[in-house]
N, C-alpha and C positions, 0 to 999 in steps of 0.2 A: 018612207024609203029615203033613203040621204044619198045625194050625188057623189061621187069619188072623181077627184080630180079637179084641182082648181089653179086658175093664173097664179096665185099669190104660194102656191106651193110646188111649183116647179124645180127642178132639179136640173144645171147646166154641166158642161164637163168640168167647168173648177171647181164644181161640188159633188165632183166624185173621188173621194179620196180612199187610197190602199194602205194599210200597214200590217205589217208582219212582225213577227217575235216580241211582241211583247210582253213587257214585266213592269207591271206598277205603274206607275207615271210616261216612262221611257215607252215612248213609240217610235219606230222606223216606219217614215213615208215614202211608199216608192213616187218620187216627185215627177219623174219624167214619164209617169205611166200615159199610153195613148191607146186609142183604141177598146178600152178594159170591157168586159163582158163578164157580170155571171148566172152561169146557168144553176138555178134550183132546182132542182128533179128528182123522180123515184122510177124503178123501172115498171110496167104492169104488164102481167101474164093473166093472160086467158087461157081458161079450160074447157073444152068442150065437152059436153054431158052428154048422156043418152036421150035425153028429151030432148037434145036439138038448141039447146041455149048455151049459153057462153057465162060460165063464172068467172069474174074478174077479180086477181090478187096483186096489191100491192108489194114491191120490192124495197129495200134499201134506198136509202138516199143516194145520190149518184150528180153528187154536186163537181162543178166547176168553174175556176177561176181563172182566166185566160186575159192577155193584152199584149202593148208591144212597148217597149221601154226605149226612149234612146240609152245607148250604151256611154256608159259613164265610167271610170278608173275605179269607182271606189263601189261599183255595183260587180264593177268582176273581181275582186278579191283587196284583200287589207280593209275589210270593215271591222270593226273591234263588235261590234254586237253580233257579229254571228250568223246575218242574215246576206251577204254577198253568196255569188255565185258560187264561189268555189268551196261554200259553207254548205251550200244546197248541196252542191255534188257530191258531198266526203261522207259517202258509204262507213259504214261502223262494221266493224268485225264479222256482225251475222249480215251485212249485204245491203242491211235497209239503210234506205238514205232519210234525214233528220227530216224531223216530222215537228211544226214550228204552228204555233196558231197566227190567225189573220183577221183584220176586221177590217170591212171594206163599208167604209161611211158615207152616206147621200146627205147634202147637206142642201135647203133649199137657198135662193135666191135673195131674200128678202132680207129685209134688218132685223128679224125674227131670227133668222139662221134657227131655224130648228132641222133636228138631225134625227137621220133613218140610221141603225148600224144595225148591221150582218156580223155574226159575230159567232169565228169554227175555231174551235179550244185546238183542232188539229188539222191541219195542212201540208202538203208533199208537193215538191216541186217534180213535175209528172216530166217536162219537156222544156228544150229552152234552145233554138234557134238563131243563132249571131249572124246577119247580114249586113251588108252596107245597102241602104236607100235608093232608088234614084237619085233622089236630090241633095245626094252625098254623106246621109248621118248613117251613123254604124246603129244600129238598132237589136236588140233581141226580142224576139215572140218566145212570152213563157205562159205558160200551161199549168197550174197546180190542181191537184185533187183536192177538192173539200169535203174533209171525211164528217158524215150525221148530219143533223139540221141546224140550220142557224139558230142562235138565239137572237132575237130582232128583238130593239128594243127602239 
């Protein structure tokens, strides 16, 4: 039996890192990300049988990627790669709004730097929330869909 989880492999928040739309080399980091959470999951239905037992099925993935960004100029619009807000928002002809992959990277601690990646070919910005702070920063909570299963590598 092998233990999971050790000191020398931990993971802090500067080794959590997000990016979206990318192609080849070119990554977009959302740098000011705070808070970030995501949820892997599937949904499960139970059936009840005539003998009184419960069959259990499996659903779809029902993945999510959620956090809160401070607000920055170039995160609400005039980014040249396509990944600013106002890039997420701009609905296409039939309605859907652009659907962008994401890899969201755990990176450990150590002078190792060895790296977890989550890795969704397709992503949808679901929600996105503009407030100012308390403590005065403008900030947005955004929300994407993670469409299938990661590939983790």
């Amino acid at each position: 039996m092998a233990d999971i989880g050790s000191l020398d492999k931990r993971v802090n928040s500067q080794g959590y890192s997000v990016y979206i739309n990318t192609s080849g080399s070119s990554q977009d980091e959302y740098v000011f990300m705070q808070n970030a959470s995501m949820s892997v999951s599937h949904s499960e239905f139970r059936e009840p049988t005539t003998s009184g037992i419960n069959v259990y099925y499996s659903g779809l993935p029902d993945n999510v990627l959620s956090g809160t960004l401070l607000f920055t100029t170039d995160f609400g619009n005039t980014n040249t790669n396509d990944t600013a807000l106002e890039d997420l928002l701009a609905a296409t002809n039939g309605g859907e709004y652009p659907i962008k992959p994401i890899y969201v990277k755990l990176t450990d601690n150590q002078s190792s730097a060895t790296t977890t990646t989550f890795y969704y070919s397709q992503a949808k910005l679901a929600s996105c929330t503009i407030y100012k702070g308390q403590e005065g920063a403008v900030k947005a909570d955004v929300t994407f869909v993670l469409f299938g299963n990661p590939a983790i590598s």
